[in-house]
N, C-alpha and C positions, 0 to 999 in steps of 0.2 A: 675560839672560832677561827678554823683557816679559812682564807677568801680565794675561790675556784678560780685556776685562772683566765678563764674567759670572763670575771668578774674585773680583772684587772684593769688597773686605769695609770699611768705613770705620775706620780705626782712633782707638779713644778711651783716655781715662784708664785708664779698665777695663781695654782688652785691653793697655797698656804695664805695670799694675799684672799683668796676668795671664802675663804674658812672664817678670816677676823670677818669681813665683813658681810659675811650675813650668820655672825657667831657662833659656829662652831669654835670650838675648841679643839685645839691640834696638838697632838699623841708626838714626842719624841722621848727616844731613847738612844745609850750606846752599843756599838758594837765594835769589836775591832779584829776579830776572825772572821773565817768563810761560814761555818757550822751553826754557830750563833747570830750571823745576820741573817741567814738563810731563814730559821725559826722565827726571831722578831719581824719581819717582813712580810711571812706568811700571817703570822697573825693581826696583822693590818696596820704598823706602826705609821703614821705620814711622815716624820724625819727621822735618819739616822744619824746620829753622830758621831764621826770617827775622832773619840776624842782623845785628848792629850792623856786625861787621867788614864791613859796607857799603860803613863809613865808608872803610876803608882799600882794600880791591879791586874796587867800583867808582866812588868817588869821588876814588881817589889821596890821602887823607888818611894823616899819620905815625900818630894815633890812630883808635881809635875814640869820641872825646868829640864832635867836632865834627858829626855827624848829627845832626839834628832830628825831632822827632816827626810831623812831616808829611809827611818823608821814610821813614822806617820807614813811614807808614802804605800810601806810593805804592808801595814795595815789595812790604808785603804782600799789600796787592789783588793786584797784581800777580801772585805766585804763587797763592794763593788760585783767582784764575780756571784756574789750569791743574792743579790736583790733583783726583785721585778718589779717593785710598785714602789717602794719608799724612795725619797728624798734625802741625797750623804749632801753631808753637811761635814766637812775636814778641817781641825783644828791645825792653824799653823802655827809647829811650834815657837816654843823666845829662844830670841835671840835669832830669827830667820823671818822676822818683818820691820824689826823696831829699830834698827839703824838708818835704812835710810829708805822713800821709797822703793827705789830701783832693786833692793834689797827686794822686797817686800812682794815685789811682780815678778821676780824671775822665780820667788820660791810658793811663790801661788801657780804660775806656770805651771814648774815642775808637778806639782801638785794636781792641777787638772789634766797633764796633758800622761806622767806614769802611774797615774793610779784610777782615769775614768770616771772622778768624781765630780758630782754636781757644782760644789759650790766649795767656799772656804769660809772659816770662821779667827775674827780676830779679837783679841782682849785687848778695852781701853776707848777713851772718846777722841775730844778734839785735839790729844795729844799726836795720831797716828794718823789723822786728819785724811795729809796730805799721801800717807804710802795707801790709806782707802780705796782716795780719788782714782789713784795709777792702775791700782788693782783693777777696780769698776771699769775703768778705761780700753783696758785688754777683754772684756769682754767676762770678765771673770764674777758671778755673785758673790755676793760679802754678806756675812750674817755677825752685828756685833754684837759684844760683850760688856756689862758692867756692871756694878755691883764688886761683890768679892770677886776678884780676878786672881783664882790660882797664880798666874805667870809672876804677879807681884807679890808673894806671900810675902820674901825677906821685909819687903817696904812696909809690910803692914803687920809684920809680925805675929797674925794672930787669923786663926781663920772664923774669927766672930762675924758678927751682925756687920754690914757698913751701913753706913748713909744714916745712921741716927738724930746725928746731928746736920741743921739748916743747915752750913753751908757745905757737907759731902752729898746734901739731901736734892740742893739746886742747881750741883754742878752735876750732879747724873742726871738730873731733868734738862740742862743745857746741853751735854753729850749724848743722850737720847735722839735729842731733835737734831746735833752734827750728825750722827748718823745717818738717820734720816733724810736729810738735805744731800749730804754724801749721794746716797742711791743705795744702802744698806734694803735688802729684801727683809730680815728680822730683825731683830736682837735681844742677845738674852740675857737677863737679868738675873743676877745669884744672891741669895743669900742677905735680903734687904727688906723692912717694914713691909708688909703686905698695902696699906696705905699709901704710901710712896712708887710701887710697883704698880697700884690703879690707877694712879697720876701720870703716872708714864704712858700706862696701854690706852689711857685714855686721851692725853696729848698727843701723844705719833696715831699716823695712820695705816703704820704699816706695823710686823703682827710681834707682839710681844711675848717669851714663854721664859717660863719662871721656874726656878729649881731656887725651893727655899723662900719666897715672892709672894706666896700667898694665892688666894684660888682668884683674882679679879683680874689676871692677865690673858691672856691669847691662846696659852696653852702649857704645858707643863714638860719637863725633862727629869729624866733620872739618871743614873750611874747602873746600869744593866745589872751590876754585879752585887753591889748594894739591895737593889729590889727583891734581887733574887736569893738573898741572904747567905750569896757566896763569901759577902767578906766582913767577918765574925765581928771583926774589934769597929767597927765605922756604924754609928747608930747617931745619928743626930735626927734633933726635934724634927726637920722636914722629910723625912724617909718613911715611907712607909713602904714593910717589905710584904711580898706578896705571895713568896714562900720560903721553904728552907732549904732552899737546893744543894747547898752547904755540905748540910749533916745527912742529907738521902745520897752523895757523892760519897761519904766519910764510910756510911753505913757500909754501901753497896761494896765499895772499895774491901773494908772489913771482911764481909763474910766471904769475898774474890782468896783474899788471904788465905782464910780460915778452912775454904774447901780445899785448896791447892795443900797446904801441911797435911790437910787429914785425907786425902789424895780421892778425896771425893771428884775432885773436878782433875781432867775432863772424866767421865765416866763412859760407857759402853757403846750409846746413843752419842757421842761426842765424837766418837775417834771414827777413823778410815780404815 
């Protein structure tokens, strides 16, 4: 269902803060082209997020380390030109906030002032503490990250479950709440007990969304691409895809092929 534009309403911090608390539950997804936010925006997304995993489904990278902040910024323009109602939400790549604050605000800057996005998104608790605070300072929204943090794959070697164990279990419940105190407007939770994930949404008061987390938080995210079963080899237990855009691309693609050799295409009604 697309939503008319005189039904439009822009959505901000405010009305994602106004969603946990009178519970609704809040819609994100990614994008990171013009063509593709334009579509998830019409169809009523409340955040989008222009995210790293870029690196990996449109760039063909193993990680998401190796994007650059110049690339995140082309992206986010990018979508940015084709929304009217959702909430961007821009991952700032590693290695472009975790040195030092000062670090961390000129490339959040950069970030809201060449690409017109809403807000930025950072991986990690009380470790980045203090380039948060700087960010928040400049006037800039911050939406954090915990849980599996892509940026750290090497450290953790593994992109399993975290926080199984009590003490990764209370130190994301103590980074949680740094956020929070920070001036953090969300944060998002990946790939951790569903249990653990209600403890959280239900400790902070500001709104929690979960990829992998279980249904008891604030609201949910996926990987655009994954959902839409563009990207074949990636199926984990928290995915559920919502079609097979994939193979109706493969298809279509095929028989584009197969009329051009058999010189069916263009035909008679085709040409000038």
């Amino acid at each position: 269902m697309s939503i008319h534009k005189s039904e439009i309403k822009k959505i901000t911090t405010h009305q994602i803060q106004a969603m946990k608390d009178r519970g609704e539950k809040i819609s994100m997804l990614t994008a990171y082209d013009y063509s593709m936010a334009q579509l998830i925006d019409s169809a009523g997304v409340d955040i989008i997020l222009v995210g790293d995993s870029a690196s990996n489904v449109m760039a063909g990278h193993e990680t998401t380390l190796p994007i650059t902040l110049d690339q995140m910024i082309y992206h986010a323009s990018s979508v940015i030109r084709a929304v009217n109602r959702a909430f961007v939400v821009v991952d700032v790549p590693f290695g472009s906030y975790q040195g030092n604050s000062s670090e961390a605000l000129r490339s959040a800057i950069r970030i809201m002032k060449e690409s017109g996005a809403h807000s930025v998104k950072m991986e990690g608790g009380a470790e980045i503490k203090e380039s948060i605070i700087r960010v928040l300072s400049a006037g800039v929204p911050v939406m954090g990250h915990l849980g599996l943090t892509p940026q750290s794959i090497y450290k953790f070697g593994t992109y399993s479950v975290r926080a199984k164990e009590e003490e990764e279990a209370e130190k994301l419940v103590s980074d949680a709440k740094v956020l929070e105190e920070c001036g953090c407007f969300g944060i998002v939770l990946e790939k951790i007990p569903a249990d653990l994930a209600k403890r959280v949404a239900e400790e902070v008061s500001i709104p929690v969304i979960g990829i992998g987390a279980g249904p008891h938080v604030d609201g949910q995210v996926l990987v655009m691409h994954d959902m839409l079963g563009i990207t074949k080899e990636f199926k984990p237990r928290f995915l559920r895809q919502y079609a097979d855009v994939g193979s109706m691309i493969t298809e279509a693609v095929g028989s584009y092929v197969k009329d051009v050799k058999s010189k069916d295409f263009p035909n008679e009604k085709e040409s000038y």
